[in-house]
N, C-alpha and C positions, 0 to 999 in steps of 0.2 A: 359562336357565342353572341356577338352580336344579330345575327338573324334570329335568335329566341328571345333575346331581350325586345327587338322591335315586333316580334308576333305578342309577347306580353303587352306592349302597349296601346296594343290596336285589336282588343280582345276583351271580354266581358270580365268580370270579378272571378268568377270561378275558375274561366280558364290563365288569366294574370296569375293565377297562386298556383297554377300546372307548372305555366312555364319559368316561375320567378324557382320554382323548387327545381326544375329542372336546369336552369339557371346555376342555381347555387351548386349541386351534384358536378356539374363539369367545370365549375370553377375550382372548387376542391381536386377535382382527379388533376387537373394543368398545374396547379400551385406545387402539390405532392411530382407530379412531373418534373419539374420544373426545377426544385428542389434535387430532387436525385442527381438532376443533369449535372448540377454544379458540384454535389459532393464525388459524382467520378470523374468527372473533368479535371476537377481541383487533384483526387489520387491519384489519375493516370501523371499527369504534368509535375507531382512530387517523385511518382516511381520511376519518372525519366530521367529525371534530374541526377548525375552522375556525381556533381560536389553536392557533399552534406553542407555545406554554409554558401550556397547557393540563395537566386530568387526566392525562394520560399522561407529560408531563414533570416533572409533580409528584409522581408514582408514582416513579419514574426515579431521577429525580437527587436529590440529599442538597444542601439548603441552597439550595434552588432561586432564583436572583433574576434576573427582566427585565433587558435590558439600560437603563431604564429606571428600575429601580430600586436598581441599580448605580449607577448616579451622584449619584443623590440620596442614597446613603449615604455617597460620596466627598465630600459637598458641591461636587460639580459642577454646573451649570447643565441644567435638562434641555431641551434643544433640539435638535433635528434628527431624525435617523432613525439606525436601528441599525446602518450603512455609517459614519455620523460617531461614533457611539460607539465602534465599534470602532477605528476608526482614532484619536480619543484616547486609547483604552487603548495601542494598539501605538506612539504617536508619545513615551509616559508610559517606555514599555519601552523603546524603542528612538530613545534622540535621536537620533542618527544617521542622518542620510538619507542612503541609500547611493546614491554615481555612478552614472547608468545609462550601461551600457557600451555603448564604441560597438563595432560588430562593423566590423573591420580587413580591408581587404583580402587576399585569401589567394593563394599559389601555385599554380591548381589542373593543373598539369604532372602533381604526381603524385597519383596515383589511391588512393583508399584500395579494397581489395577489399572486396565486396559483404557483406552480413550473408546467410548460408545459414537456409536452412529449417531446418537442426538446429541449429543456434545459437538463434533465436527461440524452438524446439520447447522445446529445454531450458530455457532461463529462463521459459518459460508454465508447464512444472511446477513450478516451485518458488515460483512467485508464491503470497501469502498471501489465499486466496480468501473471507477472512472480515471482512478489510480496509473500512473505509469507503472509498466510491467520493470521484469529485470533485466539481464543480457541474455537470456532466451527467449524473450519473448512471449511467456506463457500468461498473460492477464486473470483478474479474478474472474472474468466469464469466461473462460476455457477452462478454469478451477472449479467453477458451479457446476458445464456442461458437465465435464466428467464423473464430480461426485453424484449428481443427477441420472445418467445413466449407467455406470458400473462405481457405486459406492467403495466395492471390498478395495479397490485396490488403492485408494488413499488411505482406508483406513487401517490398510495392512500395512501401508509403508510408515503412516504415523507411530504405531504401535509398537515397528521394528526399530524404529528411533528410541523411541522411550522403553523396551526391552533391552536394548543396548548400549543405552546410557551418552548415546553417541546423537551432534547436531553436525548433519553434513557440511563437509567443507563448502561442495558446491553454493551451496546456501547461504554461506557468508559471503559472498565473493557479490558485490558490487558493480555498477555502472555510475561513476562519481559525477555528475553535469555541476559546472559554475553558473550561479546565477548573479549579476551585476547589484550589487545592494547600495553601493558608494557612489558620488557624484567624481571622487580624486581617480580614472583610469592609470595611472599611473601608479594605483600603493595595492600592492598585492592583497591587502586587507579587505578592499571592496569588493571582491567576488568573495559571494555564499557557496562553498561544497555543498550539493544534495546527492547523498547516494541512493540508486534504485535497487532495491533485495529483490531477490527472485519471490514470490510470491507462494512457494511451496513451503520456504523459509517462515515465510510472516505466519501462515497457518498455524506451522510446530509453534514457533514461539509464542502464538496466542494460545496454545493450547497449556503450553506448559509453564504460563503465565497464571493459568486460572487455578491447574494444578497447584501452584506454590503460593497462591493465595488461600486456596483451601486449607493445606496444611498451616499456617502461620494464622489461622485464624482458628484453628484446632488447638495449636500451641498457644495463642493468645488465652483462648475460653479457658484452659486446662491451668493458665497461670493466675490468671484472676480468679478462679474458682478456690483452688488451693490459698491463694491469701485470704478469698473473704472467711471460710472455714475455720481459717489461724485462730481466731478472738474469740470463736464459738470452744472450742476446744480448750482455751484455758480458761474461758469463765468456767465451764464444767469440771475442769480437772481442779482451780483454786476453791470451787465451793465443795466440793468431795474433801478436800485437806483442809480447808479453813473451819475453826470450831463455832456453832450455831452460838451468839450473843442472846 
Protein backbone atom coordinates (compact mmCIF):
# COMPACT_ATOMS: atom_id res chain seq x y z
CA UNK A 1 0.00 0.00 0.00
CA UNK A 2 2.51 2.26 0.56
CA UNK A 3 4.45 1.45 -2.82
CA UNK A 4 0.88 2.71 -4.64
CA UNK A 5 0.61 5.60 -2.68
CA UNK A 6 4.29 6.71 -3.52
CA UNK A 7 3.89 5.71 -7.38
CA UNK A 8 0.51 8.27 -6.95
CA UNK A 9 2.67 10.78 -5.96
CA UNK A 10 5.36 10.85 -8.40
CA UNK A 11 2.83 10.39 -11.29
CA UNK A 12 0.72 12.68 -13.65
CA UNK A 13 -3.16 13.64 -12.71
CA UNK A 14 -4.63 10.89 -14.55
CA UNK A 15 -2.50 8.40 -13.42
CA UNK A 16 -2.68 9.85 -9.28
CA UNK A 17 -6.61 9.07 -9.68
CA UNK A 18 -5.54 5.22 -10.92
CA UNK A 19 -3.52 4.67 -8.11
CA UNK A 20 -5.31 6.92 -5.36
CA UNK A 21 -8.68 4.50 -6.62
CA UNK A 22 -6.54 1.75 -6.47
CA UNK A 23 -5.40 2.79 -3.19
CA UNK A 24 -8.68 3.09 -1.71
CA UNK A 25 -9.93 -0.65 -3.19
CA UNK A 26 -7.10 -2.48 -0.98
CA UNK A 27 -7.64 -0.37 1.73
CA UNK A 28 -11.22 -1.35 2.01
CA UNK A 29 -10.29 -5.24 1.29
CA UNK A 30 -7.43 -4.97 4.63
CA UNK A 31 -10.00 -2.94 6.96
CA UNK A 32 -12.92 -5.82 6.02
CA UNK A 33 -9.79 -8.16 6.69
CA UNK A 34 -8.84 -6.97 9.50
CA UNK A 35 -12.22 -6.70 10.88
CA UNK A 36 -12.99 -10.46 10.40
CA UNK A 37 -9.62 -11.36 12.02
CA UNK A 38 -10.86 -9.89 15.39
CA UNK A 39 -14.48 -11.00 15.26
CA UNK A 40 -12.85 -14.93 15.17
CA UNK A 41 -10.15 -14.38 17.38
CA UNK A 42 -12.48 -12.83 19.81
CA UNK A 43 -15.03 -16.33 19.11
CA UNK A 44 -12.54 -18.80 19.04
CA UNK A 45 -10.99 -17.26 22.70
CA UNK A 46 -14.82 -17.14 24.15
CA UNK A 47 -15.51 -20.95 22.76
CA UNK A 48 -12.35 -21.88 24.68
CA UNK A 49 -13.12 -20.38 27.63
CA UNK A 50 -14.39 -23.33 29.92
CA UNK A 51 -16.03 -20.95 32.94
CA UNK A 52 -19.05 -18.85 31.73
CA UNK A 53 -18.01 -15.78 34.13
CA UNK A 54 -14.71 -16.01 32.89
CA UNK A 55 -12.31 -13.18 31.02
CA UNK A 56 -14.93 -12.42 28.75
CA UNK A 57 -17.70 -11.79 31.29
CA UNK A 58 -15.38 -9.81 33.16
CA UNK A 59 -14.57 -7.70 30.15
CA UNK A 60 -18.49 -7.45 29.64
CA UNK A 61 -20.22 -6.62 32.40
CA UNK A 62 -19.83 -3.85 35.08
CA UNK A 63 -19.74 -5.11 38.77
CA UNK A 64 -19.53 -8.60 37.68
CA UNK A 65 -20.62 -11.25 40.56
CA UNK A 66 -21.08 -15.32 40.40
CA UNK A 67 -24.11 -16.27 41.35
CA UNK A 68 -22.16 -17.64 44.22
CA UNK A 69 -20.87 -14.87 45.26
CA UNK A 70 -24.16 -13.07 45.22
CA UNK A 71 -25.24 -14.76 48.06
CA UNK A 72 -22.55 -14.72 50.30
CA UNK A 73 -22.92 -10.92 50.09
CA UNK A 74 -26.63 -11.36 50.93
CA UNK A 75 -25.52 -13.32 53.77
CA UNK A 76 -27.22 -16.24 52.31
CA UNK A 77 -26.09 -19.59 52.82
CA UNK A 78 -24.01 -20.91 49.95
CA UNK A 79 -25.42 -24.28 48.97
CA UNK A 80 -26.86 -25.87 45.98
CA UNK A 81 -26.31 -25.00 42.19
CA UNK A 82 -27.28 -21.88 40.25
CA UNK A 83 -31.10 -23.25 39.30
CA UNK A 84 -31.48 -22.92 43.42
CA UNK A 85 -29.92 -19.60 43.42
CA UNK A 86 -31.90 -18.29 41.19
CA UNK A 87 -35.01 -19.50 42.16
CA UNK A 88 -34.16 -17.85 45.68
CA UNK A 89 -33.56 -14.65 44.13
CA UNK A 90 -37.08 -14.90 42.06
CA UNK A 91 -39.10 -16.60 45.16
CA UNK A 92 -37.25 -13.15 47.29
CA UNK A 93 -38.99 -11.01 44.21
CA UNK A 94 -41.85 -12.80 43.78
CA UNK A 95 -43.77 -14.36 47.01
CA UNK A 96 -46.36 -15.23 45.23
CA UNK A 97 -46.61 -18.46 43.73
CA UNK A 98 -48.77 -18.18 40.94
CA UNK A 99 -51.97 -20.99 40.19
CA UNK A 100 -51.11 -23.11 37.59
CA UNK A 101 -53.81 -23.06 35.24
CA UNK A 102 -55.89 -25.60 34.50
CA UNK A 103 -56.63 -25.68 30.61
CA UNK A 104 -60.84 -25.89 30.59
CA UNK A 105 -62.48 -27.80 28.32
CA UNK A 106 -63.34 -25.89 24.95
CA UNK A 107 -66.28 -25.83 22.35
CA UNK A 108 -64.58 -26.81 19.40
CA UNK A 109 -68.03 -26.46 16.91
CA UNK A 110 -66.48 -23.43 15.93
CA UNK A 111 -63.43 -23.26 13.96
CA UNK A 112 -61.16 -20.58 14.26
CA UNK A 113 -59.73 -19.82 10.42
CA UNK A 114 -56.15 -20.80 9.62
CA UNK A 115 -53.12 -18.48 10.11
CA UNK A 116 -52.11 -17.55 6.21
CA UNK A 117 -48.58 -17.51 4.92
CA UNK A 118 -48.98 -13.62 4.61
CA UNK A 119 -49.88 -13.17 7.97
CA UNK A 120 -46.68 -15.35 9.46
CA UNK A 121 -44.62 -13.49 6.36
CA UNK A 122 -45.43 -10.15 7.85
CA UNK A 123 -44.81 -10.65 11.43
CA UNK A 124 -41.17 -12.62 10.32
CA UNK A 125 -40.34 -9.15 9.13
CA UNK A 126 -40.78 -7.16 11.70
CA UNK A 127 -39.23 -9.57 14.40
CA UNK A 128 -36.12 -8.04 16.22
CA UNK A 129 -33.30 -10.01 14.64
CA UNK A 130 -30.79 -8.89 17.06
CA UNK A 131 -32.79 -10.29 20.04
CA UNK A 132 -31.28 -12.85 22.39
CA UNK A 133 -32.62 -16.31 21.52
CA UNK A 134 -34.00 -18.92 24.07
CA UNK A 135 -32.47 -22.12 25.75
CA UNK A 136 -32.28 -23.69 22.41
CA UNK A 137 -30.77 -21.57 20.73
CA UNK A 138 -32.95 -20.99 17.62
CA UNK A 139 -32.71 -16.86 17.01
CA UNK A 140 -35.14 -14.96 14.57
CA UNK A 141 -32.71 -15.54 11.55
CA UNK A 142 -32.72 -19.32 11.72
CA UNK A 143 -36.71 -18.47 12.08
CA UNK A 144 -36.56 -16.29 8.81
CA UNK A 145 -34.07 -18.92 7.03
CA UNK A 146 -36.45 -21.56 7.63
CA UNK A 147 -39.75 -19.96 6.88
CA UNK A 148 -37.86 -18.53 3.63
CA UNK A 149 -36.93 -21.82 2.36
CA UNK A 150 -39.67 -24.44 3.41
CA UNK A 151 -42.58 -22.20 4.66
CA UNK A 152 -45.20 -25.26 5.18
CA UNK A 153 -43.67 -26.48 8.04
CA UNK A 154 -43.96 -23.38 10.51
CA UNK A 155 -47.07 -22.80 9.09
CA UNK A 156 -48.33 -26.10 9.86
CA UNK A 157 -46.99 -26.37 13.20
CA UNK A 158 -48.76 -22.73 13.90
CA UNK A 159 -51.91 -23.86 12.66
CA UNK A 160 -51.70 -27.29 14.87
CA UNK A 161 -51.39 -24.93 17.88
CA UNK A 162 -54.45 -22.90 17.12
CA UNK A 163 -56.47 -26.20 15.92
CA UNK A 164 -55.69 -27.37 19.14
CA UNK A 165 -56.37 -24.80 21.28
CA UNK A 166 -52.95 -25.72 22.93
CA UNK A 167 -49.52 -23.10 23.55
CA UNK A 168 -46.67 -25.49 23.96
CA UNK A 169 -45.13 -26.04 27.28
CA UNK A 170 -41.70 -26.01 25.53
CA UNK A 171 -42.54 -22.46 24.72
CA UNK A 172 -43.12 -21.11 28.08
CA UNK A 173 -40.13 -22.33 29.52
CA UNK A 174 -37.51 -19.55 29.91
CA UNK A 175 -33.66 -18.67 30.48
CA UNK A 176 -34.13 -16.00 33.45
CA UNK A 177 -30.39 -13.73 33.30
CA UNK A 178 -30.13 -11.05 36.37
CA UNK A 179 -29.22 -7.72 35.33
CA UNK A 180 -27.68 -5.28 38.17
CA UNK A 181 -30.18 -2.09 38.28
CA UNK A 182 -29.18 -1.04 41.93
CA UNK A 183 -26.11 0.70 43.33
CA UNK A 184 -26.97 -1.51 47.27
CA UNK A 185 -25.22 -5.23 45.97
CA UNK A 186 -26.32 -6.40 48.91
CA UNK A 187 -30.45 -6.04 48.59
CA UNK A 188 -31.74 -8.68 46.50
CA UNK A 189 -33.98 -5.97 44.88
CA UNK A 190 -31.07 -4.52 42.60
CA UNK A 191 -30.89 -7.20 40.25
CA UNK A 192 -33.56 -7.02 37.14
CA UNK A 193 -34.89 -10.84 36.19
CA UNK A 194 -34.93 -10.85 32.07
CA UNK A 195 -36.36 -13.96 30.81
CA UNK A 196 -35.31 -15.24 27.21
CA UNK A 197 -38.61 -17.21 25.28
CA UNK A 198 -37.75 -19.40 22.78
CA UNK A 199 -38.46 -17.51 19.76
CA UNK A 200 -41.16 -20.19 18.23
CA UNK A 201 -43.13 -19.02 21.20
CA UNK A 202 -42.94 -15.19 20.53
CA UNK A 203 -44.10 -15.99 16.76
CA UNK A 204 -47.51 -17.96 18.18
CA UNK A 205 -48.19 -15.37 20.56
CA UNK A 206 -47.79 -12.50 18.08
CA UNK A 207 -50.00 -14.28 15.96
CA UNK A 208 -52.52 -14.92 18.31
CA UNK A 209 -52.30 -11.57 19.69
CA UNK A 210 -53.50 -9.95 16.31
CA UNK A 211 -56.03 -12.70 16.25
CA UNK A 212 -57.68 -11.55 19.59
CA UNK A 213 -57.30 -8.08 18.65
CA UNK A 214 -59.29 -8.61 15.52
CA UNK A 215 -62.09 -10.24 17.33
CA UNK A 216 -62.34 -7.50 20.24
CA UNK A 217 -62.42 -5.04 17.62
CA UNK A 218 -65.32 -7.00 15.88
CA UNK A 219 -67.01 -7.05 19.36
CA UNK A 220 -66.21 -3.45 19.92
CA UNK A 221 -67.72 -2.18 16.10
CA UNK A 222 -70.87 -4.75 16.76
CA UNK A 223 -71.36 -2.83 20.40
CA UNK A 224 -71.28 0.70 19.37
CA UNK A 225 -73.20 -0.14 16.37
CA UNK A 226 -76.16 -1.65 18.27
CA UNK A 227 -76.17 1.43 20.67
CA UNK A 228 -76.03 4.15 18.10
CA UNK A 229 -79.24 2.36 16.48
CA UNK A 230 -81.00 2.30 20.07
CA UNK A 231 -82.27 6.29 19.66
CA UNK A 232 -82.96 5.74 15.99
CA UNK A 233 -85.39 2.99 16.80
CA UNK A 234 -87.36 4.76 19.32
CA UNK A 235 -87.60 8.12 17.71
CA UNK A 236 -89.44 5.74 15.08
CA UNK A 237 -91.45 3.59 17.08
CA UNK A 238 -92.60 6.97 19.63
CA UNK A 239 -93.57 8.88 16.34
CA UNK A 240 -95.62 5.76 14.94
CA UNK A 241 -97.55 5.81 18.71
CA UNK A 242 -97.48 9.52 19.56
CA UNK A 243 -100.69 11.39 17.94
CA UNK A 244 -99.79 14.16 15.05
CA UNK A 245 -100.54 17.98 17.13
Amino acid sequence: MQVVQKKANNTTITEQRRYQLLFSQKQAVYKKLSLRAKQTSLKNFCTQMKDPYGIPYKAIVIDNLRPSDLFKIMDQLEEGDSQSFANRILQELYPQIPIRFQRQPQNLTAREEAFTKYKIARIMKKVPIKNTPGYNGIDFIVLQTIFRTYPEILITFYNKCLSLQCFPNPLKTGVIVFFKKGKNKSDIKSYCPVTLLPTLGKILEKLLLERLNHHLKKITFNILTSTASEPIHLLKKQSLTSPIR
